[in-house]
Backbone as ProteinMPNN parsed JSONL, in Angstrom:
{"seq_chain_A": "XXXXXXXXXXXXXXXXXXXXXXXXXXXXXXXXXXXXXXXXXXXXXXXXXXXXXXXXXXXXXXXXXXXXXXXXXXXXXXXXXXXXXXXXXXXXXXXXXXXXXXXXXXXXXXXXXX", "coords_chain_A": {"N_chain_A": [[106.163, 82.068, 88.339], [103.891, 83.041, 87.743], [102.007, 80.669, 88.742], [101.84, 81.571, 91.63], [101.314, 84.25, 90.965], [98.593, 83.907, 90.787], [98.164, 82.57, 93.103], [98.25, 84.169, 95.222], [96.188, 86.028, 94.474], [93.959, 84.734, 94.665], [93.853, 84.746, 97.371], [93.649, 87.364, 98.027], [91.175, 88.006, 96.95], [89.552, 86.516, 96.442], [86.285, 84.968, 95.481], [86.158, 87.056, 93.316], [88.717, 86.791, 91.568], [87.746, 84.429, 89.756], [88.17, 83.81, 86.491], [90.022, 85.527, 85.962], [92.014, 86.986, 83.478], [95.497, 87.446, 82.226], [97.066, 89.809, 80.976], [99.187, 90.807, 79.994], [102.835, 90.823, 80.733], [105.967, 91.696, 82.319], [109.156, 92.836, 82.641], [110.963, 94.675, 85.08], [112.967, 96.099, 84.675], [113.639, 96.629, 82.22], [114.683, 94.41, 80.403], [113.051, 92.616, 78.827], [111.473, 93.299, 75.718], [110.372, 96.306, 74.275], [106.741, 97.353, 75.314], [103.801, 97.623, 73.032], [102.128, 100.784, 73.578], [102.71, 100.941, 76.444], [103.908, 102.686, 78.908], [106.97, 102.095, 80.573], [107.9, 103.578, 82.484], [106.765, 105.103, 83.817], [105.68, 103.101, 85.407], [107.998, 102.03, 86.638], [108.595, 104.164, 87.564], [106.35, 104.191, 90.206], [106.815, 101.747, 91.174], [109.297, 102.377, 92.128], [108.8, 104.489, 94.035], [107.472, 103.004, 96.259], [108.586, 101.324, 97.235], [111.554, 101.528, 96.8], [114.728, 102.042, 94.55], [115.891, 99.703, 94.078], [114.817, 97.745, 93.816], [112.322, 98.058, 92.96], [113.449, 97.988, 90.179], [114.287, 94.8, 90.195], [111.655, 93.842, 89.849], [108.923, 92.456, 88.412], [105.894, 92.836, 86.826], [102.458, 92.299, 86.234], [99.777, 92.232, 84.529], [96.604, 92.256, 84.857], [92.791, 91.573, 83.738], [89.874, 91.591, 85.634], [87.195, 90.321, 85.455], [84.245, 89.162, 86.616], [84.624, 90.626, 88.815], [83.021, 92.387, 91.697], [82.787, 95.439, 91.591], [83.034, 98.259, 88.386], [85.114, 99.314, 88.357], [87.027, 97.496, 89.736], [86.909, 95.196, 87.755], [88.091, 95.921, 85.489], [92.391, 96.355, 83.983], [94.199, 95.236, 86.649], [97.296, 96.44, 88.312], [99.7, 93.916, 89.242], [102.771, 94.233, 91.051], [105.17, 92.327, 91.128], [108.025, 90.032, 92.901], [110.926, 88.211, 93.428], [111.069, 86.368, 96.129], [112.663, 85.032, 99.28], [111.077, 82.85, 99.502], [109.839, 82.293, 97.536], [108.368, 84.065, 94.317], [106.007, 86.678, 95.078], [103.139, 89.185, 95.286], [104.375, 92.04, 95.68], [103.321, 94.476, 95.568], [100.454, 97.012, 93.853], [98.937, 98.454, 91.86], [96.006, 99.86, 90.902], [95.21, 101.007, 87.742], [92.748, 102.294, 86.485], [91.307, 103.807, 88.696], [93.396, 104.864, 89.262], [94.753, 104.562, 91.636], [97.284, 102.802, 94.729], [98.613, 100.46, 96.632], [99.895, 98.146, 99.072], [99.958, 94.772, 99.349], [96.391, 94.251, 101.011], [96.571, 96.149, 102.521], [95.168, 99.915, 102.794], [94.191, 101.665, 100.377], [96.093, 104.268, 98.005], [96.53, 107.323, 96.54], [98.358, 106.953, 93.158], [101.838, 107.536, 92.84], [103.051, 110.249, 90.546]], "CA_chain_A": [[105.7, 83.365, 88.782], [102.106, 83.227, 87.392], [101.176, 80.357, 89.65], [102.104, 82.454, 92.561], [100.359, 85.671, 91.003], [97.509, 83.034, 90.757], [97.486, 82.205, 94.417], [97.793, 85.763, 95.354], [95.069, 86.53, 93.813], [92.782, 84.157, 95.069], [93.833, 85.08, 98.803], [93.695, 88.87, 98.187], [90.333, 88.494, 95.832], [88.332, 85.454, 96.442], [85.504, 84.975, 94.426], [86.277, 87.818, 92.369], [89.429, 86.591, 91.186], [87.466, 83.198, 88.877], [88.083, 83.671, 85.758], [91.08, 86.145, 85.372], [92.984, 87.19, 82.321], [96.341, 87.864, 82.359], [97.221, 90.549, 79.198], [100.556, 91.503, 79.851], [103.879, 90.466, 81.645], [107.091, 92.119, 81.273], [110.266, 93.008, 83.68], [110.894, 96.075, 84.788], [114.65, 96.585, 84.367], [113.789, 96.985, 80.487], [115.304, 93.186, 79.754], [111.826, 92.358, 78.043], [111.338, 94.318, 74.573], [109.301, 97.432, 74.146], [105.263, 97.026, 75.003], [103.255, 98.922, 72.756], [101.109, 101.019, 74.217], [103.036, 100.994, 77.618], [104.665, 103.839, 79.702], [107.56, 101.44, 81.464], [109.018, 104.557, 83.266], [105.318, 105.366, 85.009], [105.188, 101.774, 86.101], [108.738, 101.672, 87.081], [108.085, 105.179, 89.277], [105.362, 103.974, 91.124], [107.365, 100.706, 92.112], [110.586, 103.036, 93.033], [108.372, 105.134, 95.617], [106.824, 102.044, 97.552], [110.176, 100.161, 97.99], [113.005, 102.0, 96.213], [114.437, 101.927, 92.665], [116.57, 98.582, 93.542], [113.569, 96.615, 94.591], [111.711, 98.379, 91.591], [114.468, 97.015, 88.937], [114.37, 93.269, 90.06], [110.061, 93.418, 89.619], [108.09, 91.92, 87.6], [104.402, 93.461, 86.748], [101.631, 91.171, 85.98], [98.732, 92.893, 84.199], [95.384, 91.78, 84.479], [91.522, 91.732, 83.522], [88.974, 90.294, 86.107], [85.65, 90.382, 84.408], [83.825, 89.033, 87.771], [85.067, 91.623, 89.935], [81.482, 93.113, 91.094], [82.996, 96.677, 91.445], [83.891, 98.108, 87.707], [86.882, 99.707, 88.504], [88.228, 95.878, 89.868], [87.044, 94.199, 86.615], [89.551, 96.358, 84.352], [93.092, 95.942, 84.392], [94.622, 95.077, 87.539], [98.435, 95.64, 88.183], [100.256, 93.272, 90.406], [104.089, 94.014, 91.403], [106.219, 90.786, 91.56], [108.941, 89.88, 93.046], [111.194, 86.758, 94.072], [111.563, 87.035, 97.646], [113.22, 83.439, 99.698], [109.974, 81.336, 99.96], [109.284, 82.197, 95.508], [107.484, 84.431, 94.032], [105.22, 86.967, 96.059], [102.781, 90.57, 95.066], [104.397, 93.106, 96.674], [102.205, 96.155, 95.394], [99.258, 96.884, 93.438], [97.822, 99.385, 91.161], [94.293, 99.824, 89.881], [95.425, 102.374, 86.667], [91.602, 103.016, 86.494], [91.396, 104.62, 89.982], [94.803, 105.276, 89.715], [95.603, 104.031, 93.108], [98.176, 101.942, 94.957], [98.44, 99.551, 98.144], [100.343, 97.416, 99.077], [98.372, 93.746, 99.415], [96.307, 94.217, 102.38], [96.329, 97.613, 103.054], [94.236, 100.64, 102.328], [94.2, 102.269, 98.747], [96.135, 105.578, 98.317], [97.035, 107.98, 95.384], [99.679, 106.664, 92.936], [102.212, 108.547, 92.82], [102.871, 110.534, 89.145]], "C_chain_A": [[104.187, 83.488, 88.642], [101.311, 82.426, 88.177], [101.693, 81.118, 90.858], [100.974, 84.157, 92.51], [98.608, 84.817, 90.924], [96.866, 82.764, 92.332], [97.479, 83.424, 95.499], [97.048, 86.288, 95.876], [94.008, 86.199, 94.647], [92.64, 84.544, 96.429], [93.055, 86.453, 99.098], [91.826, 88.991, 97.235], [88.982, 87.625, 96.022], [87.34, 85.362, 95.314], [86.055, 85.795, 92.815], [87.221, 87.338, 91.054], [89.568, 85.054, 90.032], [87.57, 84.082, 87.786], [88.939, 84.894, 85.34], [91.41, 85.806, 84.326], [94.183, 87.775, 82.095], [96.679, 88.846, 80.928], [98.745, 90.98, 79.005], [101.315, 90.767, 81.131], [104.985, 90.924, 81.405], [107.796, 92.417, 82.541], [110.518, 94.887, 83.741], [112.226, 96.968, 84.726], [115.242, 96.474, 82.499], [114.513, 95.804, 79.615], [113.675, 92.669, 78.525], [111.775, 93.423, 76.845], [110.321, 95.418, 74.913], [107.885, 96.946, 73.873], [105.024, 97.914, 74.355], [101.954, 99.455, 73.419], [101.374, 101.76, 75.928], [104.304, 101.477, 77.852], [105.79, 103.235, 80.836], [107.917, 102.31, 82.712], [107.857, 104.824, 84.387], [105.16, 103.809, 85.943], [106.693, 101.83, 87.292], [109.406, 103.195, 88.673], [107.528, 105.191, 90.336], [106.341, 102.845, 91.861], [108.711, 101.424, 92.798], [110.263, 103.511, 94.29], [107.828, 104.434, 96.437], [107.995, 101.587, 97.968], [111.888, 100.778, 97.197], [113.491, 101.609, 94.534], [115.281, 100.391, 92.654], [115.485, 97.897, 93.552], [112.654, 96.661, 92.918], [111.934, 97.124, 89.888], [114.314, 95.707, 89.074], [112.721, 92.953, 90.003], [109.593, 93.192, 88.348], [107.053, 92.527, 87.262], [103.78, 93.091, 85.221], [99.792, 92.153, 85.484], [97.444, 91.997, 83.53], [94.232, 92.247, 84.598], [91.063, 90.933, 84.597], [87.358, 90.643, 86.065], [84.385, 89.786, 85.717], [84.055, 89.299, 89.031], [83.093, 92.058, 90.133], [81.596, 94.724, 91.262], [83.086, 96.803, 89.532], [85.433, 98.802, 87.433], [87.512, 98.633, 88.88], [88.122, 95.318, 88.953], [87.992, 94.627, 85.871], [90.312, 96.093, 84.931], [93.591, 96.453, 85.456], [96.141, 95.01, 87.714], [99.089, 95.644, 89.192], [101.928, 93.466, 90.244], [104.779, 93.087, 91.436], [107.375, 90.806, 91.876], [109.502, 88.695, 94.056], [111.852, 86.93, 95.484], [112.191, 84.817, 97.961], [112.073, 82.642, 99.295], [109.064, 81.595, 98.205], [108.701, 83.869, 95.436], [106.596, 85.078, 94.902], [104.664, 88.888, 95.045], [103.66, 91.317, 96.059], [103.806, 94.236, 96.549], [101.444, 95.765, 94.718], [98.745, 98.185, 92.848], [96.743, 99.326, 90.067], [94.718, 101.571, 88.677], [93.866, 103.14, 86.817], [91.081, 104.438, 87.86], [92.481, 105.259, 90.328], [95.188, 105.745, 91.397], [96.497, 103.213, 93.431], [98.016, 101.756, 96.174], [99.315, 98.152, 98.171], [99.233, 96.095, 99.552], [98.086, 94.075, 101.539], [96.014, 95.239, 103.135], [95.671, 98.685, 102.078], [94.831, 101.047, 101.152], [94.603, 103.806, 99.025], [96.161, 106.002, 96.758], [98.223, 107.375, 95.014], [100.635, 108.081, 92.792], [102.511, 108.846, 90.921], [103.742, 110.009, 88.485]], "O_chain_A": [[103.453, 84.031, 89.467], [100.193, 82.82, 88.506], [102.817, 81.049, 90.359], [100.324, 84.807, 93.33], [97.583, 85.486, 91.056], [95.693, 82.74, 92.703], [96.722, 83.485, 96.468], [96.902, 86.822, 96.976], [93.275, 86.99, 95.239], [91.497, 84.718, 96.85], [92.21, 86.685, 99.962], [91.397, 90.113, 96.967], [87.804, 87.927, 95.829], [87.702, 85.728, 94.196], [86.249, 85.324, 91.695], [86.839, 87.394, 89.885], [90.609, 84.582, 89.575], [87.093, 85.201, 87.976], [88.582, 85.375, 84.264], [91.294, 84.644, 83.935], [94.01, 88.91, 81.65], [96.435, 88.341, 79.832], [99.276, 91.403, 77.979], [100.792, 90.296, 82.141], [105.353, 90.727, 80.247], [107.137, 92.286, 83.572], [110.363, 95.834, 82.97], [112.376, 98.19, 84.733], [116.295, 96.351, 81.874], [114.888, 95.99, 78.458], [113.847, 92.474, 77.322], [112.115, 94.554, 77.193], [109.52, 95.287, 75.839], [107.554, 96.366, 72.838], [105.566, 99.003, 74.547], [100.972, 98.78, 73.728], [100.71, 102.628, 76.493], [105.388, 101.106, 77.402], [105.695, 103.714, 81.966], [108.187, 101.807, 83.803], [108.044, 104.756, 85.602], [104.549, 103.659, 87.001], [106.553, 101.704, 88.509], [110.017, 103.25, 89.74], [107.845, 105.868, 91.314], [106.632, 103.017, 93.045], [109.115, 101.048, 93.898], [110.868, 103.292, 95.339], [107.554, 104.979, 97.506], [108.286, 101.51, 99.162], [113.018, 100.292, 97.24], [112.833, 101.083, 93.636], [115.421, 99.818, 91.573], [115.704, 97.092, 92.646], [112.432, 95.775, 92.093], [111.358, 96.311, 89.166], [114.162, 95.166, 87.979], [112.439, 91.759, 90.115], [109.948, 93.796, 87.336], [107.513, 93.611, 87.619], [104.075, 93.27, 84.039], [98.938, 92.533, 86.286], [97.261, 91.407, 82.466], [94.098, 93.216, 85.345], [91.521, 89.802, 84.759], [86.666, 91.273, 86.865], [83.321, 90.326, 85.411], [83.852, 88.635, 90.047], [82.212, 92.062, 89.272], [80.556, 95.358, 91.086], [83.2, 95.702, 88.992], [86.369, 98.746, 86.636], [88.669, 98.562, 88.463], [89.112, 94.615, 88.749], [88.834, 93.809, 85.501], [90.131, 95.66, 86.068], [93.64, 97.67, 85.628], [96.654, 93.926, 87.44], [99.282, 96.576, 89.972], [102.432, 92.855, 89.302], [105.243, 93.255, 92.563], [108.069, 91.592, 91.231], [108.941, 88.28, 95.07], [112.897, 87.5, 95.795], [112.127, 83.828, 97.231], [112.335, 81.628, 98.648], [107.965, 81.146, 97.879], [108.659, 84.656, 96.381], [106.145, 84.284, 95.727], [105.45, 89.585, 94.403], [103.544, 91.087, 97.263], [103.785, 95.02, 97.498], [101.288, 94.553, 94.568], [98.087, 98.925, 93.578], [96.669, 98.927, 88.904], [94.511, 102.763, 88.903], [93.756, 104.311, 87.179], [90.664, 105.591, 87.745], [92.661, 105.994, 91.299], [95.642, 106.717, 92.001], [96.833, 102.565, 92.439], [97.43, 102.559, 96.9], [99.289, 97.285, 97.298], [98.085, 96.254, 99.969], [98.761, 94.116, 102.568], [95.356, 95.263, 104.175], [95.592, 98.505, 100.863], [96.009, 100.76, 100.939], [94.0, 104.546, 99.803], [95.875, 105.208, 95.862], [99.108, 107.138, 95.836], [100.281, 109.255, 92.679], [102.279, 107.964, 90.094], [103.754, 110.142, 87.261]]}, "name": "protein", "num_of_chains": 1, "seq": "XXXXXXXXXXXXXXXXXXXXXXXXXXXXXXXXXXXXXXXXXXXXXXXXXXXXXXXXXXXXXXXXXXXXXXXXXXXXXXXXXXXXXXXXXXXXXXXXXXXXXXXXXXXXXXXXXX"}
């Protein structure tokens, strides 16, 4: 899964995307233990209203730093959606917590939802 959120990255990010830090990884159907710190139910809202709550449940979300972003709202953390579609591993969403926005890869930046 991580080389996948790796090549992603690099498509969706280019440059920006040298020297990532991944800080977090966890499932979002609550099989992974309790993060501290982290609101699963806000993460797992936002992925229900882009694609539904089954789609939601089988995701992944990949939380990262990229410190050579040259915006700084892209250098903080970055979080990527996952999920195993036929051909592996693929982002399907995207929220910047800082801007608290969402997009799917590729497309424009909206409001997340609450």
């Amino acid at each position: 899964m991580l080389r996948a959120f790796a090549a992603d990255t690099r498509k969706e990010r280019g440059e920006a995307a040298r020297g990532y830090i991944v800080t977090a990884v966890f499932r979002l159907d609550g099989r992974t233990g309790p993060l501290p710190g982290v609101s699963r139910a806000r993460y797992v809202r936002i992925a229900s209203a882009a694609c539904g709550h089954q789609v939601a449940r089988r995701s992944w979300v990949v939380v990262a730093d990229f410190p050579n972003a040259a915006a700084a709202a892209d250098s903080a953390s970055q979080v990527a959606f996952m999920a195993r579609e036929l051909r592996g591993w693929r982002i399907w969403y995207q929220w910047n917590p800082i801007s608290d926005q969402v997009a799917f890869p590729g497309e424009e930046a909206r409001p997340a939802p609450k």
